[in-house]
N, C-alpha and C positions, 0 to 999 in steps of 0.2 A: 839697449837691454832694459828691461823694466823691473826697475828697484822698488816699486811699490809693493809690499809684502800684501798676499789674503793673511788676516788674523780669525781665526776660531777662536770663539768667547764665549764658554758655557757658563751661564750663567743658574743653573738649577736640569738636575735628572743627573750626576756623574758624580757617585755617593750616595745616593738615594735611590728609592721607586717611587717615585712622582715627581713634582714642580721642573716639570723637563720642559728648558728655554735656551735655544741654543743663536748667539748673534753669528752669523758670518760679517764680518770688516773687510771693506776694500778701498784706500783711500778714505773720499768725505762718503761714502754709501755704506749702507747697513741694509743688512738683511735680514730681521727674525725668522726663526724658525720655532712654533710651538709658544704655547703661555700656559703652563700647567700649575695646579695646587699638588702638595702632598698631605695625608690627613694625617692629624697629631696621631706621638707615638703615647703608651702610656701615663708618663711620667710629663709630660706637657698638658697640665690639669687648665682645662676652660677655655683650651685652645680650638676654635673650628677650624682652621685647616691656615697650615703654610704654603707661603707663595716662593717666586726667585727676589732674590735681592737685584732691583731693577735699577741702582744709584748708576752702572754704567751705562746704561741705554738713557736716564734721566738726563746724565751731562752731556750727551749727544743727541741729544731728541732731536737736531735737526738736521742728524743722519740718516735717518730712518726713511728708508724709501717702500720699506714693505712686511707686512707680515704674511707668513704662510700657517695656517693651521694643516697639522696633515690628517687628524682624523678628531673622532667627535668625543673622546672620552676626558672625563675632567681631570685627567694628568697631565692633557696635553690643551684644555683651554679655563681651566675654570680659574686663572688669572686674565683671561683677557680684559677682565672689565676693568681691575686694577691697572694694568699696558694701558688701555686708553684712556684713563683717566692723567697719565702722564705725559704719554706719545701721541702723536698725531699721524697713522699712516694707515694706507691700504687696507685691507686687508681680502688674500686670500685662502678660497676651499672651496672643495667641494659641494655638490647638492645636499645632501644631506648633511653634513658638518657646517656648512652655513646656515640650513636650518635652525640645528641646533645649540646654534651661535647665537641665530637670532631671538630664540628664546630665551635662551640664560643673557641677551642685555636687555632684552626688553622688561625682562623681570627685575632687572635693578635698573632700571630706567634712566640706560645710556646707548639704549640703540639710536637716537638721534644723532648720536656721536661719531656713530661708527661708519666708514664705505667699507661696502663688502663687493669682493667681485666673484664669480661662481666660477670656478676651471672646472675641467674634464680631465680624468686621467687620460693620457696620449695629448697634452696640451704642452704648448711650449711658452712661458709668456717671460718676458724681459722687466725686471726691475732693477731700476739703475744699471749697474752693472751687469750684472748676475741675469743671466738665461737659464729659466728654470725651466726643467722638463719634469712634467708629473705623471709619475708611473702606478697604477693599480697592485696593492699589494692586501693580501687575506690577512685576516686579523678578527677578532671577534665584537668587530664593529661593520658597519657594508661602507663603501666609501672609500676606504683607508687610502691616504697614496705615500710612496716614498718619493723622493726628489733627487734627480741627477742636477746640479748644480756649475755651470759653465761659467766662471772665473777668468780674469785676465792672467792667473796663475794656474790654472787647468782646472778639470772636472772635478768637483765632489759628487759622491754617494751618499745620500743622507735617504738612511733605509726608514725611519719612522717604526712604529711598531709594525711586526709582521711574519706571518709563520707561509712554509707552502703545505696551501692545506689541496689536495687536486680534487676534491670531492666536497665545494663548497657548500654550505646550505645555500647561497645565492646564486649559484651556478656562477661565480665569477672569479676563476685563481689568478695567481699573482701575473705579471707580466713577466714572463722569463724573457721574453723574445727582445725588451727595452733594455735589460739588462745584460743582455751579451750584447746589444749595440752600442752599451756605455763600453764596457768591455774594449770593442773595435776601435771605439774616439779615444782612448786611455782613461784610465781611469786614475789619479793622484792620488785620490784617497777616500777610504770605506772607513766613514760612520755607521756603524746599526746596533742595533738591540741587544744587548746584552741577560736580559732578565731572565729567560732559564737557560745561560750558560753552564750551570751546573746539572742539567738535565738531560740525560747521555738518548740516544734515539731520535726519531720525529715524533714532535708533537700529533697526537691524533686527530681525524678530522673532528670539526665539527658533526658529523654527520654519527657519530659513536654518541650523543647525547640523542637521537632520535627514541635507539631502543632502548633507554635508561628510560626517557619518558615516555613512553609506551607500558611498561613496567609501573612504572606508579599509577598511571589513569588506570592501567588493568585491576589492580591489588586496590586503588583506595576506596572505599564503600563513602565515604563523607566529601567535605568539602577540601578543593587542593589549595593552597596557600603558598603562589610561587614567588619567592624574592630573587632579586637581580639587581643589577645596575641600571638606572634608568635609561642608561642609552645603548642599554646592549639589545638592538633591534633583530640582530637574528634569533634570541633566544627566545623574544617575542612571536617570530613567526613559527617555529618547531610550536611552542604553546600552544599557539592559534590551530595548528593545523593538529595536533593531537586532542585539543581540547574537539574540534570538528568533526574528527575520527569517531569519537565518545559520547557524539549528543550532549557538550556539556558548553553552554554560555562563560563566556569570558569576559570580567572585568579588570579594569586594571584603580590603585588605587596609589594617592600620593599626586601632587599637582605636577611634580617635576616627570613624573612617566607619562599619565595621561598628556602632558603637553607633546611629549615627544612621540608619543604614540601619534596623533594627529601629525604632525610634521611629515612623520616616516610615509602615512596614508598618503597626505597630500601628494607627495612626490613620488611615489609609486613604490618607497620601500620596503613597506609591509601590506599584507596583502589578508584582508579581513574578510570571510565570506562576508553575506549581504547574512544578518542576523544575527551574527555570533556574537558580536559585542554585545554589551548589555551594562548601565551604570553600575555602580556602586550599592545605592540602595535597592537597586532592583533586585541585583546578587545576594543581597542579605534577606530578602523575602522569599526565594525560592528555597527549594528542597535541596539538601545537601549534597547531592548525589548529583548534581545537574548545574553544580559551578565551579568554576578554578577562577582564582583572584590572585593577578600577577602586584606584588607592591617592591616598595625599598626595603631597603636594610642587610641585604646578605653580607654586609661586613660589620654584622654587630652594632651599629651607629645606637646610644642609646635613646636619640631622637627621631632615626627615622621608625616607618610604620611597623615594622616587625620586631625593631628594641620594645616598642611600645607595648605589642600583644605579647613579647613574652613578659613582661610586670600587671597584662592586666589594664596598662593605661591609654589604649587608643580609644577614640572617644565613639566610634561608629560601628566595633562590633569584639568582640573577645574571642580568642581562642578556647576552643571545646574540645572533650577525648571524642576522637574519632578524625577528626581532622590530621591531613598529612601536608607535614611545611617543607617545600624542598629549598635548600640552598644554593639554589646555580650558580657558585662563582668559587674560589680559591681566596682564602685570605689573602690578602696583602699583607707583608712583613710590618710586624708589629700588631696588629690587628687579630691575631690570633687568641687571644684570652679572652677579647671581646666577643669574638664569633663563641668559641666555646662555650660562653658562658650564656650568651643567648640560647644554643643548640639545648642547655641543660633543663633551663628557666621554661623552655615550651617541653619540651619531656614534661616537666614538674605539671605543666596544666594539661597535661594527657595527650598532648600531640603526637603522633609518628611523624620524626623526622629522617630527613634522607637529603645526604649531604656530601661533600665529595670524596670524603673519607670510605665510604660504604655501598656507593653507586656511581655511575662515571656521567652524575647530572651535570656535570660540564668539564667545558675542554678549555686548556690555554689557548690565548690569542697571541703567543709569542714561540717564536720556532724553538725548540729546543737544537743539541749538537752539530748533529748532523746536517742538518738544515742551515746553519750557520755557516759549518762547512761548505756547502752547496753554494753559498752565496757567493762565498769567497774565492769559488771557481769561475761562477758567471760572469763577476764584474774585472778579476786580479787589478786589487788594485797594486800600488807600487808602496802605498803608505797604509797603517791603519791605525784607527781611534775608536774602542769601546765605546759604548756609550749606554744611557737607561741601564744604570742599575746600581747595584752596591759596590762596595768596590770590591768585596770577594767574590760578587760576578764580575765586576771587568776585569778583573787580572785573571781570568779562567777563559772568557772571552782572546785574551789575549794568548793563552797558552794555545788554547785551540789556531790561532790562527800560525803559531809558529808550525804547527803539527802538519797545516797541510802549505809550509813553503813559503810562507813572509817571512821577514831576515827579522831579526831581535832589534835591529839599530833602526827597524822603519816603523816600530810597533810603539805604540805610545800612550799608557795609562796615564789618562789626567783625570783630577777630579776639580769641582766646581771652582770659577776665578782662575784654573790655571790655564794662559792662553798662549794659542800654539801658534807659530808664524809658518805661511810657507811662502818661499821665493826661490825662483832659478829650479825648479825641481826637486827642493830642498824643505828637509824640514827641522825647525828649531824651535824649543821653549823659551817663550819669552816672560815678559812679568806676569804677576798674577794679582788680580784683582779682589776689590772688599769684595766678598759674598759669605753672607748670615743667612739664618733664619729669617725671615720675617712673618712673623705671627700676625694673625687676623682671628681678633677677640669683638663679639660683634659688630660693632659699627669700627672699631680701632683697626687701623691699619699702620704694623710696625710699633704702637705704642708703648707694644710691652716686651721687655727685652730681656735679656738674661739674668736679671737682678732681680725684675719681679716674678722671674718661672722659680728660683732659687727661694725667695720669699714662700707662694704656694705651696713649695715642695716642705718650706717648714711647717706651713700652716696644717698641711695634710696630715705630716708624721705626728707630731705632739698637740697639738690645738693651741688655741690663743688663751690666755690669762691678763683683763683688762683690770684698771686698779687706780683710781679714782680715791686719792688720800684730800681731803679736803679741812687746808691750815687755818688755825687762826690768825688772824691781818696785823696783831700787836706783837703774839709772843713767836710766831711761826713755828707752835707748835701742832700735833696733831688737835684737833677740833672735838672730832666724832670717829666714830667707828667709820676704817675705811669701806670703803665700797669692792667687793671683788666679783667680777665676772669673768666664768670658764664656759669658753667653746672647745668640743673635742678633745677636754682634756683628760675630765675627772667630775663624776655626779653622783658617786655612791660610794660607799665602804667607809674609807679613812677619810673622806673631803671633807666634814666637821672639825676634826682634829688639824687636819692641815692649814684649814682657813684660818683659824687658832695661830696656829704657828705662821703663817704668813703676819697677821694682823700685830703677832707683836715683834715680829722681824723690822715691818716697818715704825713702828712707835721706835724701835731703837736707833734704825737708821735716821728717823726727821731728826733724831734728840743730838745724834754726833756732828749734823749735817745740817744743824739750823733754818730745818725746810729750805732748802735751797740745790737739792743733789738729785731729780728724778735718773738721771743717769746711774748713780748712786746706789736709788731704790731700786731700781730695773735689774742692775747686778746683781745686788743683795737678793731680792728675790727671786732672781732665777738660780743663781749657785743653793740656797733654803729648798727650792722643790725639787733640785737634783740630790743633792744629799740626802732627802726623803724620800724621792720617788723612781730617781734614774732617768728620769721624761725632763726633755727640755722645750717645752712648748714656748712660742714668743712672747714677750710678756711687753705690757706697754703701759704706760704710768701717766698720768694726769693730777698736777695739783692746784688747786682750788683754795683762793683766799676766801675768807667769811669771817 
C-alpha cells in the first residue's frame, strides 16, 4: 500500500484575491501551480504590490520539478519573476500566457533565466509525478486552462479561474466534455474559484459588453478613453471591432498594453483590421471624433495612465469636457476608493464617465453560483477545497457545495500555510506553514515588514517632529536655540506658541538630565504636544556637542 501522503500547500490566494500559488507535494517532487501578486490594500502606504511567502518552496528548491501558469493575468503570474529568482524549474502555459510571460521577464531582465515550454489545452504532459492534463476553460482572459492532476494518490481538479460563459467573445467555451471525463477516472478532489461565491445566478456572457459598447461609440461626440487591464485581450478585441464599426482609429497607450497587444497579434489572438491601429501621437493629432485610446488604470492605480489624466499629470495628453472614459473592469476588494476617487477627479475635468456601476462595460471572468454548482456536477468529486478568494467567499463556496451533496466531513476551508494531506483515499490536516505578507517596495523584496508598515501608518496619522538640541562639550547644557523640524504635523495657527513651549520643555529636560537622556527628551516631548494638541506625531531627537 502506498504511504506516501500528496500534500497540498497553499502558499498565497486562500484569504485573499490575488498572490494565488498553490504547491502540490509528492514524496522528493513538487509541483507549482500559479505565481501571483496581490495589489496593496489602503493602509499599506508605498507598497507596489505583495507576493506569496515562497520560504517553503526556497527550502525545497530542489524539489521543484515544474511550474504551471494557468492563465495570463498578474494574480496568477506577476511573481514569477521573484519564483525564478529563487527556483530553478520548467515552466509551463499556454500560447498566449507564455507570451505574456515572456514579456513581463524580459522586461525585468530574467528571461534568460527562464525554460518555458508552450502546452495546448487537451495536452497531457508528465512532471515528476503528476500527469497533468490541461483543460480550456472561459475566463476574461483567451487561453485560460484549468488542470486535472493525476497523482500517485488519485486525481486533482485544479479549476484555475473560470466562468461557463457558452457565447464566448472567442468562440471558445469551456471543455465540459474533459470534465465529465475527470468525472468517469474519479475525481478526489475539486480545487476552484471561489470569487463570486457570493453571487447568486450565472455570470453573463461576455458578449452583454458588445451592446454596452455600442452604446457609448453611439452617444460620444469626442474622444473615447478605454481603461482595462493590460492583458484583458478579449476586451481589446470588442474595442477593435466596435471602434471599426465606427470609423474610428484605435490606439493603445502604456508600454505594458501596447506590448501585449503585439504579443496577442503575433499569435493570432487579437485580430486588428489592416489600418485601425494607429500610435499614440498620431491619435492625439486627429480629430476627436475619429479615435478611442485603449490605456491602464481601471483600478484607480495612482501611477498608472488614467490615475495620471484624472490629476492632470500624464505627460502626452490631458483630459478635456467632452471626452468619455469608460471603466472596463470591477474593482478588486479594497481598491474601491481608489477607483471612486479616480471616477470623481475625471468628472471634475469634464469627462463623461461610464463605469460598471451605470452600464454593463464589463463582465466577470469568474462563474458565479450556479455555475459553481454545475461544476460540481461534472466532475463529483469525493473531496473539496475552496480556493481564490476571501475567506467569506470560501466558507460560502463551501456552503454551496454542501447544497448540492458533499458530505460536511469531506469539505475543507483552509486558508494560506495550512496543508492538507491525502492518503488511502483519505483526507487530513496537517501542519501549517510560515506564510506572511511579503511586500515589494521598489527594488526591496520582503525588506519591509510589519514594524515598518506600523511605523508609516504613524508617520501618515500625526507627522514627524525632528529636533536637533545642540549641547555645550563642558557644561552639557543647552548651547543655542533648539532646532525643530515638522512634517505633517502642524504649520499654522498656534505652532509659534507651541515651538515656544517645546523649546523650553526641553531646556528643562537637558537641565534634570545632564544632556545625557534623548530617550528622555523624545517622552518629554511627545507627552508636551499631546497635552497641547491631542496629535502624537513621532518625534526623533539628535544631540550635538559644540
Amino acid at each position: 500500500m502506498n504511504k506516501t501522503p500528496l500534500r497540498i500547500v497553499p502558499l498565497g490566494g486562500l484569504g485573499e484575491v490575488g498572490r494565488n500559488m498553490m504547491v502540490y507535494e509528492y514524496g522528493d517532487d513538487i509541483l507549482v501551480v500559479d505565481s501571483g501578486l496581490m495589489f496593496p490594500e489602503n493602509d499599506m502606504l508605498g507598497i507596489d504590490y505583495i507576493i506569496p511567502d515562497m520560504q517553503y518552496l526556497i527550502d525545497r528548491r530542489e524539489k521543484v520539478r515544474g511550474i504551471v501558469i494557468t492563465h495570463g493575468h498578474e494574480d496568477h503570474t506577476g511573481a514569477i519573476r521573484h519564483l525564478l529568482e529563487q527556483v530553478n524549474a520548467p515552466i509551463y502555459a499556454t500560447p498566449l500566457t507564455r507570451g505574456l510571460l515572456e514579456v513581463k521577464l524580459a522586461r525585468h531582465g530574467v528571461l534568460q533565466r527562464a525554460t518555458l515550454h508552450t502546452v495546448q489545452a487537451g495536452d497531457r504532459v508528465e512532471i515528476g509525478p503528476f500527469k497533468v492534463d490541461f483543460f480550456h476553460v472561459c475566463h476574461s482572459i483567451p487561453d485560460g486552462v484549468g488542470l486535472g492532476i493525476e497523482t500517485p494518490q488519485g486525481l486533482i481538479v485544479h479549476s484555475g479561474d473560470y466562468k461557463f460563459d457558452h457565447t464566448p467573445v472567442d468562440g471558445w467555451p469551456s471543455d465540459y466534455g474533459m470534465l465529465a471525463e475527470f468525472a468517469d477516472r474519479g475525481v478526489l478532489a475539486l480545487l476552484s474559484d471561489s470569487t463570486n461565491a457570493e453571487r447568486a445566478g450565472w455570470t453573463p456572457s461576455e458578449r452583454v459588453v458588445d451592446a454596452a459598447l455600442e452604446d457609448v461609440f453611439t452617444r460620444a461626440s469626442g474622444r473615447i478613453i478605454i481603461a482595462s487591464f493590460a492583458s484583458l485581450i478579449s476586451r481589446m478585441q470588442q474595442v477593435a471591432n466596435a471602434a471599426s464599426r465606427h470609423g474610428r482609429k484605435l490606439a493603445f497607450a502604456g508600454p505594458s498594453m501596447v506590448d501585449n497587444v503585439k504579443i496577442a497579434v503575433k499569435l493570432g489572438y487579437l485580430d486588428l483590421p489592416d489600418g485601425l491601429q494607429v500610435s499614440l501621437d498620431e491619435a492625439l493629432n486627429m480629430k476627436d471624433r475619429d479615435v478611442v485610446i485603449m490605456c491602464t488604470g481601471s483600478q484607480g492605480e495612482p501611477t498608472s495612465i488614467l490615475g495620471r489624466l484624472s490629476i492632470g499629470a500624464y505627460r502626452q495628453f490631458d483630459i478635456k469636457t467632452g471626452d468619455t472614459v469608460v471603466l472596463s473592469s470591477h474593482p478588486i476588494p479594497g481598491n474601491e476608493e481608489n477607483v471612486y476617487r479616480t471616477i470623481n477627479r475625471l468628472f471634475e475635468r469634464g469627462a463623461d464617465v461610464v463605469y460598471e456601476a451605470i452600464a454593463p462595460v464589463h463582465v466577470s471572468g469568474h462563474a458565479s453560483q450556479e455555475e459553481m454548482k454545475l461544476l460540481f456536477h461534472l466532475t463529483r468529486p469525493k473531496f473539496f477545497i475552496p480556493i481564490h478568494g476571501e475567506l467569506r467567499q470560501l466558507k460560502q463556496h463551501a456552503s454551496l457545495a454542501k447544497q448540492v451533496g458533499i458530505r460536511e466531513d469531506r469539505i475543507q476551508v483552509i486558508q494560506n500555510g495550512q496543508v492538507v494531506e491525502f492518503l488511502d483515499g483519505e483526507m487530513r490536516l496537517a501542519e501549517r506553514v510560515p506564510n506572511s505578507y511579503v511586500f515589494v517596495d521598489g527594488s526591496g523584496v520582503g525588506d519591509v515588514g510589519p514594524a515598518v508598515m506600523r511605523e508609516r501608518e504613524e508617520l501618515a496619522r500625526d507627522g514627524v517632529v525632528m529636533v536637533n538640541v545642540p549641547l555645550d562639550y563642558a557644561t552639557g547644557r543647552v548651547s543655542r536655540e533648539p532646532e525643530l523640524i515638522t512634517r505633517g504635523f502642524m504649520v499654522a495657527g498656534d505652532a509659534d506658541t507651541l515651538m515656544e513651549g517645546m523649546r523650553k520643555k526641553i531646556n528643562d529636560t537637558v537641565a534634570r538630565a545632564n544632556g545625557s537622556a534623548r530617550k528622555d527628551l523624545e517622552q518629554a516631548i511627545s507627552n508636551y504636544i499631546y497635552s497641547e494638541t491631542h496629535r502624537r506625531p513621532m518625534v526623533f531627537v539628535t544631540l550635538s556637542r559644540e
